[in-house]
PyMOL commands that place a pseudoatom at each C-alpha (Angstrom):
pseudoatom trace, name=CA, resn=UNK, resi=1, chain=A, elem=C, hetatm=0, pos=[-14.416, 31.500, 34.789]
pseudoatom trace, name=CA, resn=UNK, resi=2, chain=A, elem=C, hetatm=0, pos=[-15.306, 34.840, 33.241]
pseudoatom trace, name=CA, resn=UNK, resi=3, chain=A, elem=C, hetatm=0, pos=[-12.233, 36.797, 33.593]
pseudoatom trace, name=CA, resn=UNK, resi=4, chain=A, elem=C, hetatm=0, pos=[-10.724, 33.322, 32.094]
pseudoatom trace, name=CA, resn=UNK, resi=5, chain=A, elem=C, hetatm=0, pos=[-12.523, 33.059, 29.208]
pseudoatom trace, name=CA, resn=UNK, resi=6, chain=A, elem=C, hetatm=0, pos=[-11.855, 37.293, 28.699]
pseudoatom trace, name=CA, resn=UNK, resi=7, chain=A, elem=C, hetatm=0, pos=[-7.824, 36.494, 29.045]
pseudoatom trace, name=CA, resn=UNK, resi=8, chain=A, elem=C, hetatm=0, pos=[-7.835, 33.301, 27.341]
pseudoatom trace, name=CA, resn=UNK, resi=9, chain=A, elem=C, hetatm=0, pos=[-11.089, 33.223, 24.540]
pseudoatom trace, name=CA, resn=UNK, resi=10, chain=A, elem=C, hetatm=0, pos=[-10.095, 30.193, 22.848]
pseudoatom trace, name=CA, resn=UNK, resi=11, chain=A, elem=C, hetatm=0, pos=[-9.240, 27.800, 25.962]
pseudoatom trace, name=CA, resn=UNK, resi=12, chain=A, elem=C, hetatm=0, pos=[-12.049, 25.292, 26.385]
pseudoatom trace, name=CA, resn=UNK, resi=13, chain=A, elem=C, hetatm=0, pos=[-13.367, 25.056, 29.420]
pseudoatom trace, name=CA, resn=UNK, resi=14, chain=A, elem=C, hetatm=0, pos=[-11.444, 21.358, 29.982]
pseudoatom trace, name=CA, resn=UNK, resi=15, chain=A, elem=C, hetatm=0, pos=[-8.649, 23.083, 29.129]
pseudoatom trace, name=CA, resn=UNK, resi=16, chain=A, elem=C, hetatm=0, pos=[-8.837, 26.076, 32.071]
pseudoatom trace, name=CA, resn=UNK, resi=17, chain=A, elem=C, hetatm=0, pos=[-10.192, 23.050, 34.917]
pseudoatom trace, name=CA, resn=UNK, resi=18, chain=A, elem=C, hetatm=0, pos=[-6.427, 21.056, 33.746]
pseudoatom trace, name=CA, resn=UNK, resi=19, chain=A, elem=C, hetatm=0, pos=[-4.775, 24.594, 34.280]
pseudoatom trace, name=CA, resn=UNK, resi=20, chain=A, elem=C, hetatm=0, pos=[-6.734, 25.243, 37.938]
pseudoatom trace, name=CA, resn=UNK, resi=21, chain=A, elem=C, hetatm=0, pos=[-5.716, 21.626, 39.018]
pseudoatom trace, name=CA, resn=UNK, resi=22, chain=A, elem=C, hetatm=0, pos=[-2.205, 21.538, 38.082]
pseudoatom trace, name=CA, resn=UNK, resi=23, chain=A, elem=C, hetatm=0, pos=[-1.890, 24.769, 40.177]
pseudoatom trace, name=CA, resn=UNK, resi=24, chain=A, elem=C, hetatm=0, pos=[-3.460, 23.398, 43.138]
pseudoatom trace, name=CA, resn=UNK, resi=25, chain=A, elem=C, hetatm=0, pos=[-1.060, 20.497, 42.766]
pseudoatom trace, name=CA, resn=UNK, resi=26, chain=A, elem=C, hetatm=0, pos=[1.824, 22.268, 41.814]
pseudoatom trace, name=CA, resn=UNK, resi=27, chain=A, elem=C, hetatm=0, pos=[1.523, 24.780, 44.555]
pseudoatom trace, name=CA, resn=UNK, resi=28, chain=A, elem=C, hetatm=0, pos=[0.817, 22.191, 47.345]
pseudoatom trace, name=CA, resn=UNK, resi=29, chain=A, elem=C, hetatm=0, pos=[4.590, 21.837, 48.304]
pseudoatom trace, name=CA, resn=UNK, resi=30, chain=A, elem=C, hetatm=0, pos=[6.863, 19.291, 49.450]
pseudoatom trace, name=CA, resn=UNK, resi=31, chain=A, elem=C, hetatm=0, pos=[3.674, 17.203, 51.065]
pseudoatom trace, name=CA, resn=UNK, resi=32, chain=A, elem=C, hetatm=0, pos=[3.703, 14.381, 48.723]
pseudoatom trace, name=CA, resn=UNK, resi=33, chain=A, elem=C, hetatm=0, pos=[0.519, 13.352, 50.771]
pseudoatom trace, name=CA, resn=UNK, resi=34, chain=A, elem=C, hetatm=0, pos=[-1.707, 16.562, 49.822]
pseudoatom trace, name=CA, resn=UNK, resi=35, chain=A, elem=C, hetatm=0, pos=[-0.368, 16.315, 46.530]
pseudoatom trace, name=CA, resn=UNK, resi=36, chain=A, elem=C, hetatm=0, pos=[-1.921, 13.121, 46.511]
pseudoatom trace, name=CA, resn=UNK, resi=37, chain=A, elem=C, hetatm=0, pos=[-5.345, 13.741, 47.954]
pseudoatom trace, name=CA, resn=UNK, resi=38, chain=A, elem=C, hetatm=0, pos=[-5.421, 16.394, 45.726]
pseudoatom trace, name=CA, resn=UNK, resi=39, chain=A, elem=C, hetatm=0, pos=[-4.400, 14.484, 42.649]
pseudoatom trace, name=CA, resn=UNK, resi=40, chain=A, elem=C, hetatm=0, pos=[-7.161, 11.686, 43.828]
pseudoatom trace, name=CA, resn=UNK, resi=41, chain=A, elem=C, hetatm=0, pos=[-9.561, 14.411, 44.514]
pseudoatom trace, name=CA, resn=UNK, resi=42, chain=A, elem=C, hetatm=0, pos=[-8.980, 15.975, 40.454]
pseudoatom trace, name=CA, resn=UNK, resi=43, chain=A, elem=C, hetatm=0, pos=[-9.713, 12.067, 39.231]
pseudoatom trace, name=CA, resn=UNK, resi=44, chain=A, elem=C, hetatm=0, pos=[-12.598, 12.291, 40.905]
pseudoatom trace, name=CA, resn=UNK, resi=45, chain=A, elem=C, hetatm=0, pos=[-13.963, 15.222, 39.913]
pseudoatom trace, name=CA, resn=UNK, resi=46, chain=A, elem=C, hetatm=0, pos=[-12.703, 14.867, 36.337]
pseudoatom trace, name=CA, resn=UNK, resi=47, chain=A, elem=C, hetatm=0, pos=[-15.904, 12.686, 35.113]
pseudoatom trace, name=CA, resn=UNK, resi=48, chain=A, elem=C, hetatm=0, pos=[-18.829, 15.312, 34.316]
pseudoatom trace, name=CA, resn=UNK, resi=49, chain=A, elem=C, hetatm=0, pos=[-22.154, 12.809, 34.198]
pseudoatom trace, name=CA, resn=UNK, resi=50, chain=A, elem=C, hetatm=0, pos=[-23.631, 15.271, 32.126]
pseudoatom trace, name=CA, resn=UNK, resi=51, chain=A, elem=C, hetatm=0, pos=[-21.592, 15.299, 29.208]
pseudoatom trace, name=CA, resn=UNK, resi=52, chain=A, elem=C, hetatm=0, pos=[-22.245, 11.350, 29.207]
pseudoatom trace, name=CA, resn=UNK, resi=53, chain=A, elem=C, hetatm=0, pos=[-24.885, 10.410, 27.060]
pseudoatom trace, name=CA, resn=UNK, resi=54, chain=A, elem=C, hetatm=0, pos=[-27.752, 7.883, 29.176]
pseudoatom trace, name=CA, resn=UNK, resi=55, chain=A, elem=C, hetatm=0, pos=[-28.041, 5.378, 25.858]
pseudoatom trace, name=CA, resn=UNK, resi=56, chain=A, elem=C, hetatm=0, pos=[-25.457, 5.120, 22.987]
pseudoatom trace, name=CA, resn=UNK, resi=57, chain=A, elem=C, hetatm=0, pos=[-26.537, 6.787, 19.788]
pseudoatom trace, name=CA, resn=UNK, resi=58, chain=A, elem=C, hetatm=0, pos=[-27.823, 4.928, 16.996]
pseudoatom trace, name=CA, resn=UNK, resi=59, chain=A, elem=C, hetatm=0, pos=[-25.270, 4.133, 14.224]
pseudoatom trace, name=CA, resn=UNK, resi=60, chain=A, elem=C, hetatm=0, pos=[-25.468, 6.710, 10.804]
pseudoatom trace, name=CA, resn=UNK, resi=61, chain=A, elem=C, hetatm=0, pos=[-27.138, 4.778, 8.311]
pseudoatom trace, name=CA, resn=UNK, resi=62, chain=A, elem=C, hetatm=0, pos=[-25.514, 5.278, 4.638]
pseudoatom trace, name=CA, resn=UNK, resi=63, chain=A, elem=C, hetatm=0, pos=[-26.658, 5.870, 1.622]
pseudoatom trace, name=CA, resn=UNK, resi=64, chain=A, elem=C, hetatm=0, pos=[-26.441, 3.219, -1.051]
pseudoatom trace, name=CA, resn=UNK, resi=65, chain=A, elem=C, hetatm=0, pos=[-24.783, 5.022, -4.152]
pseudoatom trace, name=CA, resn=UNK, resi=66, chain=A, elem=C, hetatm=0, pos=[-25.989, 3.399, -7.181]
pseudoatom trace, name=CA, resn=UNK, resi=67, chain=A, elem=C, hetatm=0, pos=[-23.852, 3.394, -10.366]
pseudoatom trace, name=CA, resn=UNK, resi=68, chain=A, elem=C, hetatm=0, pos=[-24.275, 5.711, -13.112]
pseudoatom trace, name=CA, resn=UNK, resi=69, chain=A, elem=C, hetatm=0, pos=[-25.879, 3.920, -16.040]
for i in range(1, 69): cmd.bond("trace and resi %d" % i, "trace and resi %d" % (i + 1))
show_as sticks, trace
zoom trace
């Protein structure tokens, strides 16, 4: 990830696990069958449970603007 990040600074790090993915897939061949487990596998690996949050924030509350007098 390092030498990533030093050759590409501004790629988020969603960004460079797309890139490593569609190599794998792109570079499995004519197997349509390991393209497909590793397609699968990719879907499966794509949900990070720690970047989703355990309760749902509370909505902003807003500010009542009263009118100039």
């Amino acid at each position: 990830m390092r030498s990533v990040r030093a050759a590409h600074p501004d790629a988020s790090k969603k960004d460079v696990v797309r890139a490593a993915f569609l190599s794998v897939i792109a570079h499995s061949g004519d197997d349509a069958e390991r393209a497909d487990r590793l397609h699968d596998f990719a879907l499966r690996e794509r949900v990070d449970l720690t970047e989703v949050p355990s309760e749902p924030k509370p909505p902003k509350k807003r500010k009542n603007k009263q009118p100039k007098a």
